[in-house]
PDB file with SEQRES, HELIX, SHEET and CRYST1 records, atoms N, CA, C and O in Angstrom:
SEQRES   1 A   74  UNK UNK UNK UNK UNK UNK UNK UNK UNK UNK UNK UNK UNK          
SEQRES   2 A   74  UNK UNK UNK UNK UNK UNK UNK UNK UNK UNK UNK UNK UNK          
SEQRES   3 A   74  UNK UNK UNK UNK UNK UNK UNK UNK UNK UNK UNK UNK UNK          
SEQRES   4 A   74  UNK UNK UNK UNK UNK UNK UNK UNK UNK UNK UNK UNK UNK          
SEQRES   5 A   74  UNK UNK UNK UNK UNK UNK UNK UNK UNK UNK UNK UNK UNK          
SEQRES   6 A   74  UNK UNK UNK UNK UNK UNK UNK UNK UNK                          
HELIX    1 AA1 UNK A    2  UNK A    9  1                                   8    
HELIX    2 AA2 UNK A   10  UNK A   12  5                                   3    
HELIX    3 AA3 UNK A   27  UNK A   30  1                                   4    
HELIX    4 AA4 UNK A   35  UNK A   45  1                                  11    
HELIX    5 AA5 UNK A   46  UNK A   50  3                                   5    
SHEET    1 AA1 2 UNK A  58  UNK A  60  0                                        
SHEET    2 AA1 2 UNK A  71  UNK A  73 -1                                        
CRYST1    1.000    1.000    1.000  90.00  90.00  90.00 P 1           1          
ATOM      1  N   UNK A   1       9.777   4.792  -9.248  1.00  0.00           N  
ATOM      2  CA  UNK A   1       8.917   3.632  -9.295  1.00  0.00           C  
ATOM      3  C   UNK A   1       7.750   3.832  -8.311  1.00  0.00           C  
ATOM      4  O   UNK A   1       7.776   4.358  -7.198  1.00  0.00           O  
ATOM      5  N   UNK A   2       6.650   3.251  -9.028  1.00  0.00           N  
ATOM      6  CA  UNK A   2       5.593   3.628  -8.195  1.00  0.00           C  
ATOM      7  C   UNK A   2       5.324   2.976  -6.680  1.00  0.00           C  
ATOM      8  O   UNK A   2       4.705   3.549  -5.783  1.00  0.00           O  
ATOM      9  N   UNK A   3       5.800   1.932  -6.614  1.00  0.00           N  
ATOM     10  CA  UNK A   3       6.237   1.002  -5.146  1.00  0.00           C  
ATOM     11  C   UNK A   3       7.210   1.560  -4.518  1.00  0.00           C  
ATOM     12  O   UNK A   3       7.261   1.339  -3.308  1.00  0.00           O  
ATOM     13  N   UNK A   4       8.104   2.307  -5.038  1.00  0.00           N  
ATOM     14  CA  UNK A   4       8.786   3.058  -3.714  1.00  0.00           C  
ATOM     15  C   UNK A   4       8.241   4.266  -3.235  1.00  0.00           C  
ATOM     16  O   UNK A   4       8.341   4.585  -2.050  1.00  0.00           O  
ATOM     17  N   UNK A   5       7.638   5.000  -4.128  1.00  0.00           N  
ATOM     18  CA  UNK A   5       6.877   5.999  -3.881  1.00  0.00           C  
ATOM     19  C   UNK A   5       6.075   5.643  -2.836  1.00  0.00           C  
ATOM     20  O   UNK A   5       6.209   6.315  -1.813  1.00  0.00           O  
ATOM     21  N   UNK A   6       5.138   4.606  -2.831  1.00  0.00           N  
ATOM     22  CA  UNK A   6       3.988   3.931  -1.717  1.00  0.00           C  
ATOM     23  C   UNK A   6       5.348   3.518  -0.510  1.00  0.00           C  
ATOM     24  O   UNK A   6       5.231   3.822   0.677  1.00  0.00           O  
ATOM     25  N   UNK A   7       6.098   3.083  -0.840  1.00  0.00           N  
ATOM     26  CA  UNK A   7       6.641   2.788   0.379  1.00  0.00           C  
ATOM     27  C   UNK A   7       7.460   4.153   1.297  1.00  0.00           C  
ATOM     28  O   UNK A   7       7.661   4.088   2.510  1.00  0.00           O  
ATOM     29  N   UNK A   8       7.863   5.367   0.415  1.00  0.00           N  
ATOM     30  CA  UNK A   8       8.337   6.462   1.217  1.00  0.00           C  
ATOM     31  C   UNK A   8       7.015   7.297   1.955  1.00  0.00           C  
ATOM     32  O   UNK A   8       7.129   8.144   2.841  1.00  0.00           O  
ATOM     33  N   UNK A   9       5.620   6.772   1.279  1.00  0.00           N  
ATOM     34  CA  UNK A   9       4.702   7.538   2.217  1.00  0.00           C  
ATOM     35  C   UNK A   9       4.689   7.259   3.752  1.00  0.00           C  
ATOM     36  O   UNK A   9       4.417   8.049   4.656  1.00  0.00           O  
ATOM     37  N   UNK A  10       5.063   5.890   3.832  1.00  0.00           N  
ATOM     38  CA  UNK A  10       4.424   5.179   5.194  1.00  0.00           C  
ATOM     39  C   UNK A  10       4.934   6.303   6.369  1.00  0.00           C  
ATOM     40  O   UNK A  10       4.117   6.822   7.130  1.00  0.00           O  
ATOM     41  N   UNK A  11       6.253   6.583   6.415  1.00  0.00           N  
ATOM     42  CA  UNK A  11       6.568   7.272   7.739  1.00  0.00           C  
ATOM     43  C   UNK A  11       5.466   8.605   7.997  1.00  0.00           C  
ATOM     44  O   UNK A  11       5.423   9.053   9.143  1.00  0.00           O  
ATOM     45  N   UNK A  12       4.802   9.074   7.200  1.00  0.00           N  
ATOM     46  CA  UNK A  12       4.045   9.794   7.344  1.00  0.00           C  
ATOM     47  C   UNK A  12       2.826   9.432   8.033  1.00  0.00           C  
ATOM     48  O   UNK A  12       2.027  10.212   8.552  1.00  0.00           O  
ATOM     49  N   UNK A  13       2.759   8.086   7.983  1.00  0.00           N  
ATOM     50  CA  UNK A  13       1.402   7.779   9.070  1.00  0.00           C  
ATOM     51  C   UNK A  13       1.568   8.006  10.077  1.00  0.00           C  
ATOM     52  O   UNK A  13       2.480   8.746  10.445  1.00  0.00           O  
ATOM     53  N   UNK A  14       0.560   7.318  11.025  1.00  0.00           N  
ATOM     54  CA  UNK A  14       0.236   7.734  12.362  1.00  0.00           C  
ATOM     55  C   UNK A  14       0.312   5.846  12.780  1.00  0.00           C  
ATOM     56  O   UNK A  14      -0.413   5.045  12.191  1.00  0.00           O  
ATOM     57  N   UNK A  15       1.049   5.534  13.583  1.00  0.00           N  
ATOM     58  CA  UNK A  15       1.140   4.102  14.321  1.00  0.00           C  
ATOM     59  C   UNK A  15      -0.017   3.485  14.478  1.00  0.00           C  
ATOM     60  O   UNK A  15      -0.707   4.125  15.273  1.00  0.00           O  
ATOM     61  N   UNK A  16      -0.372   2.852  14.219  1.00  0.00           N  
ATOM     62  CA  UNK A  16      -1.968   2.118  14.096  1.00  0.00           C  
ATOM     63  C   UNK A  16      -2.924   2.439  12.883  1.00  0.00           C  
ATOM     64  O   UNK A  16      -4.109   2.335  12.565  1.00  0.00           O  
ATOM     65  N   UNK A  17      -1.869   2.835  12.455  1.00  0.00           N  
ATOM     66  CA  UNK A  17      -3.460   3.992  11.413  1.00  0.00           C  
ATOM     67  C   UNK A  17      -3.491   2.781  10.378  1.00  0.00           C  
ATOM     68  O   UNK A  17      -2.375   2.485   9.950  1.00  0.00           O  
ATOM     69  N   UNK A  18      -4.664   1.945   9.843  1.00  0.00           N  
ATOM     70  CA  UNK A  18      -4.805   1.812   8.646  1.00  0.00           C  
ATOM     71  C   UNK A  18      -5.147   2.313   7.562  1.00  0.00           C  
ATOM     72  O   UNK A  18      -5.558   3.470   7.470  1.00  0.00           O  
ATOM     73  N   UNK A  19      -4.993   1.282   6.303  1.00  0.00           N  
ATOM     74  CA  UNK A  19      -4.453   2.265   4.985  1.00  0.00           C  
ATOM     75  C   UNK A  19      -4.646   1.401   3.983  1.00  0.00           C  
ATOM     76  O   UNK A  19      -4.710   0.260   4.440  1.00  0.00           O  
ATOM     77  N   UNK A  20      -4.822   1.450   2.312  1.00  0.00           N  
ATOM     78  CA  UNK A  20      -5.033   0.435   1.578  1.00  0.00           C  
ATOM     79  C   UNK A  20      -3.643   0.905   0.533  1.00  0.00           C  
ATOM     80  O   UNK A  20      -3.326   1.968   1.068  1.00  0.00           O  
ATOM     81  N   UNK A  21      -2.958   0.765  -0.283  1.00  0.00           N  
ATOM     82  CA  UNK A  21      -2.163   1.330  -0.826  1.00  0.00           C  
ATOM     83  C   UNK A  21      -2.498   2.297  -1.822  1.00  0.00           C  
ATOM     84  O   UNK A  21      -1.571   2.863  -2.401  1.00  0.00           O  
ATOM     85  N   UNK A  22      -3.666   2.569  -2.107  1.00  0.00           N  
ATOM     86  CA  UNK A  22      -4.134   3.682  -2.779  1.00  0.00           C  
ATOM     87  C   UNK A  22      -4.164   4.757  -1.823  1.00  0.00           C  
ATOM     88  O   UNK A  22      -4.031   5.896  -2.272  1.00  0.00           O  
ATOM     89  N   UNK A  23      -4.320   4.593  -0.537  1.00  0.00           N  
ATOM     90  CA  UNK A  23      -4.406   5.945   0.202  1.00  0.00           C  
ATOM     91  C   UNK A  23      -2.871   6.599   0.394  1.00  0.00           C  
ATOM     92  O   UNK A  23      -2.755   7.692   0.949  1.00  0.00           O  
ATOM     93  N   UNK A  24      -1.864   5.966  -0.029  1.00  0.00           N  
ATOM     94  CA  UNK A  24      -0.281   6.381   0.062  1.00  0.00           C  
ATOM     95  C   UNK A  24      -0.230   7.702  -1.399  1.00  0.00           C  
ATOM     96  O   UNK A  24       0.343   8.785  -1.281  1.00  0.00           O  
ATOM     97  N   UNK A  25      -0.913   7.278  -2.582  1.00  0.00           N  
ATOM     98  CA  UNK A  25      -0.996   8.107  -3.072  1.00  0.00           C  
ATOM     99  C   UNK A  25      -1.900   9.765  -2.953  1.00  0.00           C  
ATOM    100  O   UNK A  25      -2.749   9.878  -2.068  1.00  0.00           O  
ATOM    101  N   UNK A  26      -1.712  10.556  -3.585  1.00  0.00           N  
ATOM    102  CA  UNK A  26      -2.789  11.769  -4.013  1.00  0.00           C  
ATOM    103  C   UNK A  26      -3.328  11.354  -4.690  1.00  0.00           C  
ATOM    104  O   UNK A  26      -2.861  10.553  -5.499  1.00  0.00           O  
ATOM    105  N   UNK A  27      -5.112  11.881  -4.646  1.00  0.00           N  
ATOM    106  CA  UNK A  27      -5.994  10.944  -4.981  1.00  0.00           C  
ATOM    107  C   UNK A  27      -6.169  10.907  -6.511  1.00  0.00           C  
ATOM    108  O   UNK A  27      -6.756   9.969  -7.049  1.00  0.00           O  
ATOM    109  N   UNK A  28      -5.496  12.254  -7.416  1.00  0.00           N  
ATOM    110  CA  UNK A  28      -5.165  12.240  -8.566  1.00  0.00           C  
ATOM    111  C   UNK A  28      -4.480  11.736  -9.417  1.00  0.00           C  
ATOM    112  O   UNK A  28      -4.880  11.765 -10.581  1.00  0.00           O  
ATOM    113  N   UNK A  29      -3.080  11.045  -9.045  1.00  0.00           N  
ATOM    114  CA  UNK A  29      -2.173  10.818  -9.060  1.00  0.00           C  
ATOM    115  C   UNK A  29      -2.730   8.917  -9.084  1.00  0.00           C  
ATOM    116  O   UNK A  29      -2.443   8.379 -10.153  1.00  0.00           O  
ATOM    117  N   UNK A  30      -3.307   8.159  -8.247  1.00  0.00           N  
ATOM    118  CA  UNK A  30      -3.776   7.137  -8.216  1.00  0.00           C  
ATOM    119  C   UNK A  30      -5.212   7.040  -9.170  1.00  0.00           C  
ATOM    120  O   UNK A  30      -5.332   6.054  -9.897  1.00  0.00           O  
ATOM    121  N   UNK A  31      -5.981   7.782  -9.156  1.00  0.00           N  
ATOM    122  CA  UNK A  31      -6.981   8.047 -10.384  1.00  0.00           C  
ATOM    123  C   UNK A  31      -6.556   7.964 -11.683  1.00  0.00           C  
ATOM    124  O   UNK A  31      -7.437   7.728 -12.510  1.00  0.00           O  
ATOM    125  N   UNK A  32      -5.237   8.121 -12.144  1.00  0.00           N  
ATOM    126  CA  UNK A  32      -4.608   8.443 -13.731  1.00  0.00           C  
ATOM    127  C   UNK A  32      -4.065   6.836 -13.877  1.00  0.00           C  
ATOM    128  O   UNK A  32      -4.013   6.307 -14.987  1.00  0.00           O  
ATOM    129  N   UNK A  33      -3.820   6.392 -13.113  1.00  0.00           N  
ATOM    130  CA  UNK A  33      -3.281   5.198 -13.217  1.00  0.00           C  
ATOM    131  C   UNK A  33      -4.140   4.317 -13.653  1.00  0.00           C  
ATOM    132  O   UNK A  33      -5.229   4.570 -13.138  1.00  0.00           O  
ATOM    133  N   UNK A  34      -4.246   2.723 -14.865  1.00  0.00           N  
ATOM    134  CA  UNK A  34      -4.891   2.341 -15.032  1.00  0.00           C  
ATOM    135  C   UNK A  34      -5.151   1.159 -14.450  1.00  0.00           C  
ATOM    136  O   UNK A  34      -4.352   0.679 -13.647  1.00  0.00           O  
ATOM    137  N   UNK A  35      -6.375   0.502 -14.801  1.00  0.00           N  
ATOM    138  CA  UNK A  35      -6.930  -1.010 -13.109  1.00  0.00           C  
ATOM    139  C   UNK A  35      -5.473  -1.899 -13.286  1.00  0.00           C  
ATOM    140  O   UNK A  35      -4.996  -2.350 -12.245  1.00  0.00           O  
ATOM    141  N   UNK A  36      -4.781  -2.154 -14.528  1.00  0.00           N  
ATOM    142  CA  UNK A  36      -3.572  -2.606 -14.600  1.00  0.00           C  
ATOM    143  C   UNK A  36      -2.715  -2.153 -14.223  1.00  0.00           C  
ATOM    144  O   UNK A  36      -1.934  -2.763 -14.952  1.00  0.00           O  
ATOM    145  N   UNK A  37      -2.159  -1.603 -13.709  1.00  0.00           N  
ATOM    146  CA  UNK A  37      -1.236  -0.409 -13.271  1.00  0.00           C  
ATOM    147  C   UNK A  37      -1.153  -0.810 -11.700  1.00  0.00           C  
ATOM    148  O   UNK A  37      -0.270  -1.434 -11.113  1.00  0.00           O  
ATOM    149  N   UNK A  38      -2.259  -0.295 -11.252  1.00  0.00           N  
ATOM    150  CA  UNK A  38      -2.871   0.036  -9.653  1.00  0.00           C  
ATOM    151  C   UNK A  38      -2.970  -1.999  -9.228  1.00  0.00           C  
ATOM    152  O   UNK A  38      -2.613  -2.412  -8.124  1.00  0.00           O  
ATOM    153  N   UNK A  39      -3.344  -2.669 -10.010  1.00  0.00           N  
ATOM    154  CA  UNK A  39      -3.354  -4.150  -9.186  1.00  0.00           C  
ATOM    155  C   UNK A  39      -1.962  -4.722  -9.330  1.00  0.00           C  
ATOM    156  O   UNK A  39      -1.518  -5.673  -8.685  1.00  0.00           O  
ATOM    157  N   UNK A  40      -1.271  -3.961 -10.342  1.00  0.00           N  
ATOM    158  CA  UNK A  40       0.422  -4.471 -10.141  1.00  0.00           C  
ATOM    159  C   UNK A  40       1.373  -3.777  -9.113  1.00  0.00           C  
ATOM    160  O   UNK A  40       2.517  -4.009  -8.722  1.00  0.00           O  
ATOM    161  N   UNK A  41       0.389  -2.791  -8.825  1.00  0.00           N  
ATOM    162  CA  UNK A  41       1.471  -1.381  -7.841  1.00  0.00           C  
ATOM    163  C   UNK A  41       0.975  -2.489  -6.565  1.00  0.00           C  
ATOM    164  O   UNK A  41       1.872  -3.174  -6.075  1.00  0.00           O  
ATOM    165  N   UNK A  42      -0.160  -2.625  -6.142  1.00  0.00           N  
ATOM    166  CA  UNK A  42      -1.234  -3.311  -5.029  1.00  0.00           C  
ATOM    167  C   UNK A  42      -0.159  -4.619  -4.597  1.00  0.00           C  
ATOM    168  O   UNK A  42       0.440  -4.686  -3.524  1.00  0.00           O  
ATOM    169  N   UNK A  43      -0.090  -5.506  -5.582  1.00  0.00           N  
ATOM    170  CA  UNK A  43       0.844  -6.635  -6.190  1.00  0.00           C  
ATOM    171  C   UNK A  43       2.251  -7.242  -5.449  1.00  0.00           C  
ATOM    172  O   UNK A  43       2.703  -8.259  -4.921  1.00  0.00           O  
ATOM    173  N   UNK A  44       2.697  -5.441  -5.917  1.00  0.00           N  
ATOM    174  CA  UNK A  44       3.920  -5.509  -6.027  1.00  0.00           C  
ATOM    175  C   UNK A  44       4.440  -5.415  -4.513  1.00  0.00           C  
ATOM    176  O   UNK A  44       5.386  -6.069  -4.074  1.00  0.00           O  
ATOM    177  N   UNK A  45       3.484  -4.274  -3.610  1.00  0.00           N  
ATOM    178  CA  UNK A  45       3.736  -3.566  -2.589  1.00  0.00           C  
ATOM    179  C   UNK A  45       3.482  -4.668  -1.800  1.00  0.00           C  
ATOM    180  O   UNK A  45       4.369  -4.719  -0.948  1.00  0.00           O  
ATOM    181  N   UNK A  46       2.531  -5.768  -1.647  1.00  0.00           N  
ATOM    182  CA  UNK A  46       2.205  -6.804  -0.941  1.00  0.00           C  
ATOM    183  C   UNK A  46       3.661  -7.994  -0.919  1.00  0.00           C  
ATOM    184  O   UNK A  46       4.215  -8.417   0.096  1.00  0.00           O  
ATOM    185  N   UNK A  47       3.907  -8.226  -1.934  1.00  0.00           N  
ATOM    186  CA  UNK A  47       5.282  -9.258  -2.035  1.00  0.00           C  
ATOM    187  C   UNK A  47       6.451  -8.397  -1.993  1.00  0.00           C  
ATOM    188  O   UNK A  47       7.165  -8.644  -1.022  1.00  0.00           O  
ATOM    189  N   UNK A  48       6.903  -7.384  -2.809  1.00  0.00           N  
ATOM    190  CA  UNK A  48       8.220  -6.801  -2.593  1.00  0.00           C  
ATOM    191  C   UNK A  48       8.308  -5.955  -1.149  1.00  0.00           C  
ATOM    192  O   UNK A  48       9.318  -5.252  -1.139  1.00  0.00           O  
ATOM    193  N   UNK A  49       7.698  -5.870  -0.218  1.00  0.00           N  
ATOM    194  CA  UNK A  49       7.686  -5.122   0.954  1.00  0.00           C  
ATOM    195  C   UNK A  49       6.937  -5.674   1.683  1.00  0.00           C  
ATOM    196  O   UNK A  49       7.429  -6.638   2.270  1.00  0.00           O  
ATOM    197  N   UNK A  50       5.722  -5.407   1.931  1.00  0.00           N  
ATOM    198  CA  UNK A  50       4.889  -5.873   3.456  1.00  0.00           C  
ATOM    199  C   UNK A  50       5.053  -7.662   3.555  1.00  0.00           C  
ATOM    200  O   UNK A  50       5.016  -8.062   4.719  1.00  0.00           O  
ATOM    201  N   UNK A  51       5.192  -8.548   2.695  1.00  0.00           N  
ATOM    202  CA  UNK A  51       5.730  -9.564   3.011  1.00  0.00           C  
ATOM    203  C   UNK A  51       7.067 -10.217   3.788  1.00  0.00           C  
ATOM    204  O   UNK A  51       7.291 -11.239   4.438  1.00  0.00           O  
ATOM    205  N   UNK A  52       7.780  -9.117   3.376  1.00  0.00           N  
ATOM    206  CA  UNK A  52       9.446  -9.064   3.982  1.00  0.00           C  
ATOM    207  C   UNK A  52       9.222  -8.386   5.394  1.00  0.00           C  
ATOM    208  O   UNK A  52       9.094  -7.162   5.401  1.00  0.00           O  
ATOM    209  N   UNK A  53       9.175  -8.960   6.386  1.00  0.00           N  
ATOM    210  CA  UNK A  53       8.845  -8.608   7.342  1.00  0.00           C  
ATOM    211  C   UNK A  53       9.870  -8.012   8.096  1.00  0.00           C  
ATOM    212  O   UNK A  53       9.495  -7.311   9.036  1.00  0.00           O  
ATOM    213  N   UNK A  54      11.543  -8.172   7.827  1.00  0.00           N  
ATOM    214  CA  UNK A  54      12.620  -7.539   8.258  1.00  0.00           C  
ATOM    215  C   UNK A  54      12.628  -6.097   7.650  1.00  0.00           C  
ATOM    216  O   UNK A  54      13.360  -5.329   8.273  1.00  0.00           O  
ATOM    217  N   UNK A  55      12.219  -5.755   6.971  1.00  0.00           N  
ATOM    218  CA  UNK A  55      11.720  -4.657   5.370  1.00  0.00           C  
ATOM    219  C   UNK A  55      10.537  -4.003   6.211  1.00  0.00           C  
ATOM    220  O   UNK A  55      10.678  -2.837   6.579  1.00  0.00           O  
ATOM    221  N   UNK A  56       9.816  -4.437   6.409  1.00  0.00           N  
ATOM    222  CA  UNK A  56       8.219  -4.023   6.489  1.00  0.00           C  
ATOM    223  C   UNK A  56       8.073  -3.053   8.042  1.00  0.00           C  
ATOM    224  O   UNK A  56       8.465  -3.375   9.163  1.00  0.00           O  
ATOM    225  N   UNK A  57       7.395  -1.841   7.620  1.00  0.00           N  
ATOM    226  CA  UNK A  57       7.061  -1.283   8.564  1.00  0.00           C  
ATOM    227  C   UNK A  57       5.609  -1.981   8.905  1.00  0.00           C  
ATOM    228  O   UNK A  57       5.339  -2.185  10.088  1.00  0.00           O  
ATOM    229  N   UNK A  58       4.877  -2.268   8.102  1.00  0.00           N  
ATOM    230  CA  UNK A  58       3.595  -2.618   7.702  1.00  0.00           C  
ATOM    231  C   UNK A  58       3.226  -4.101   8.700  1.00  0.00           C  
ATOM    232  O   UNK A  58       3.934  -5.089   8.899  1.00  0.00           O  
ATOM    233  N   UNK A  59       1.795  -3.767   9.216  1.00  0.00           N  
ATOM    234  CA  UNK A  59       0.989  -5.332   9.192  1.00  0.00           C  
ATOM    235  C   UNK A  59       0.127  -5.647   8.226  1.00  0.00           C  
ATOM    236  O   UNK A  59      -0.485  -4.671   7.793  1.00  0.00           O  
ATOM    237  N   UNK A  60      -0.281  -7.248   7.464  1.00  0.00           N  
ATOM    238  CA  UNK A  60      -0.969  -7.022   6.894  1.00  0.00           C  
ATOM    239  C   UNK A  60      -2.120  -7.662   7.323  1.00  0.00           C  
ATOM    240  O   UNK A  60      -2.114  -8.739   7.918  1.00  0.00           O  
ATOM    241  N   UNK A  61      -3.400  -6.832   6.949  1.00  0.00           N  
ATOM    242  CA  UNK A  61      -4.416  -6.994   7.721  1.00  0.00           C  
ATOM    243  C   UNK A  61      -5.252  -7.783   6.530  1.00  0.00           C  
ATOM    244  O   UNK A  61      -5.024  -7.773   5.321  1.00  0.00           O  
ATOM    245  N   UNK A  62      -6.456  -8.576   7.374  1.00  0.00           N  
ATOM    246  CA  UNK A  62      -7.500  -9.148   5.825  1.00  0.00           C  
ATOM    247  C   UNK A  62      -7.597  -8.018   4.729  1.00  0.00           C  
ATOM    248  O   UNK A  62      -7.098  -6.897   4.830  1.00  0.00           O  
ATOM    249  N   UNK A  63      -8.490  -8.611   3.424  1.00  0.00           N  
ATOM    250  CA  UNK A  63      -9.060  -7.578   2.769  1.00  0.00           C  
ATOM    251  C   UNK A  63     -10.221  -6.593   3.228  1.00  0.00           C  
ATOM    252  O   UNK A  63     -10.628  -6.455   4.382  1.00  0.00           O  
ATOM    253  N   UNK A  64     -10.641  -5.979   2.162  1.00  0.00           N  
ATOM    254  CA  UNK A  64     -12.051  -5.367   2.510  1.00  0.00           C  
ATOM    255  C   UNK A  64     -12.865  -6.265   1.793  1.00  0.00           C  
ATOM    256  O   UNK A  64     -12.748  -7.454   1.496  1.00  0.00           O  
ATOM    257  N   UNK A  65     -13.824  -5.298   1.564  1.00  0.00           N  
ATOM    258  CA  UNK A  65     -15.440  -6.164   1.167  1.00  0.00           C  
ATOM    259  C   UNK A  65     -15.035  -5.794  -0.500  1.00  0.00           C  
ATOM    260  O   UNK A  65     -15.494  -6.444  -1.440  1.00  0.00           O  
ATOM    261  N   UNK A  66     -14.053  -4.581  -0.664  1.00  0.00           N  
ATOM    262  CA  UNK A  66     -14.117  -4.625  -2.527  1.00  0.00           C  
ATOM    263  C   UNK A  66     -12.928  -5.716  -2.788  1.00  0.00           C  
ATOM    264  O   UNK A  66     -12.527  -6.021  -3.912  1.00  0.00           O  
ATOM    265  N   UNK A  67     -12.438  -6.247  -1.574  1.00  0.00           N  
ATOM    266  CA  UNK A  67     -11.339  -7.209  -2.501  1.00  0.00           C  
ATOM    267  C   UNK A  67      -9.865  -6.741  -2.171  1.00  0.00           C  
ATOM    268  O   UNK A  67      -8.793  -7.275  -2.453  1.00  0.00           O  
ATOM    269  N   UNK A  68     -10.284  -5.026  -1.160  1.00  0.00           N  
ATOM    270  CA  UNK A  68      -8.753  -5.046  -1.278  1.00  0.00           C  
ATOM    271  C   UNK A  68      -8.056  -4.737  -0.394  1.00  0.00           C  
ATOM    272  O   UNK A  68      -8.699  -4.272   0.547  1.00  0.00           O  
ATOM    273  N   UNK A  69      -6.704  -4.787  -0.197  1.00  0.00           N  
ATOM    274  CA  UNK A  69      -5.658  -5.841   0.923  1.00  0.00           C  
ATOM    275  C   UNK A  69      -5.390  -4.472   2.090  1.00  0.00           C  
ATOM    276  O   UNK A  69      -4.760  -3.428   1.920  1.00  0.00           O  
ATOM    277  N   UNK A  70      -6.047  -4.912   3.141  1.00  0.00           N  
ATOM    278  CA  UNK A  70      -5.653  -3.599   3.793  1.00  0.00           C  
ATOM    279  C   UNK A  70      -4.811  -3.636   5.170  1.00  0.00           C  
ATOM    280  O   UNK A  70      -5.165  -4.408   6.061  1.00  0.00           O  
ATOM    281  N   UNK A  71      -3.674  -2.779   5.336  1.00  0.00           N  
ATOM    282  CA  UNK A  71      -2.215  -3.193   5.986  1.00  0.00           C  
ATOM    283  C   UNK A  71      -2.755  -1.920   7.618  1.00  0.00           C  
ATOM    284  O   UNK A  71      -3.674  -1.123   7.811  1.00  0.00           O  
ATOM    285  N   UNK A  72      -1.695  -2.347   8.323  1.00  0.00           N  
ATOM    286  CA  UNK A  72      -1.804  -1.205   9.490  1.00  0.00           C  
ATOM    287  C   UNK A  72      -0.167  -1.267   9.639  1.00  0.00           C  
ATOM    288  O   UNK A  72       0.572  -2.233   9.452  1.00  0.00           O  
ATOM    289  N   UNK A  73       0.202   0.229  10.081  1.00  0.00           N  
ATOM    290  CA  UNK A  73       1.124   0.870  10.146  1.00  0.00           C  
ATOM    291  C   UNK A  73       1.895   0.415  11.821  1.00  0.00           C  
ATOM    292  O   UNK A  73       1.418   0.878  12.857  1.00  0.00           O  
ATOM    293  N   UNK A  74       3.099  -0.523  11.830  1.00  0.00           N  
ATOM    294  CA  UNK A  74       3.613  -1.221  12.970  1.00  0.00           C  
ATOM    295  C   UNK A  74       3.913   0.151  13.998  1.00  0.00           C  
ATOM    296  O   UNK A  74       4.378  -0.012  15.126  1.00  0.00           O  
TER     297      UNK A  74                                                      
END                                                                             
């Protein structure tokens, strides 16, 4: 599933580092995916994980200026 996939990247960050959930993917790999796809993966990763804060490695930070939701690594 594509939400666990985004969620086994995180340990690979760097503590503070922010990130949008497209950057968890390869940039190919998130390119093939369609705008439906990628705002349900976006979606999903926001309520099934970074919301659950016992769950969540994640902070979530405002959006950006395109709209989209950008987290920092606890």
């Amino acid at each position: 599933m594509l939400i666990d996939h985004a969620v086994s990247e995180i340990p690979h960050l760097k503590s503070s580092e922010q990130f949008m959930v497209r950057d968890l993917f390869i940039g190919y790999e998130w390119n093939r995916l369609s705008n439906y796809v990628r705002a349900k993966v976006g979606a999903g990763f926001y309520y099934e994980y970074a919301k659950v804060e016992s769950l969540s490695q994640v902070e979530i930070l405002a959006k950006s200026a395109r709209n989209q939701q950008l987290y920092r690594k606890k």
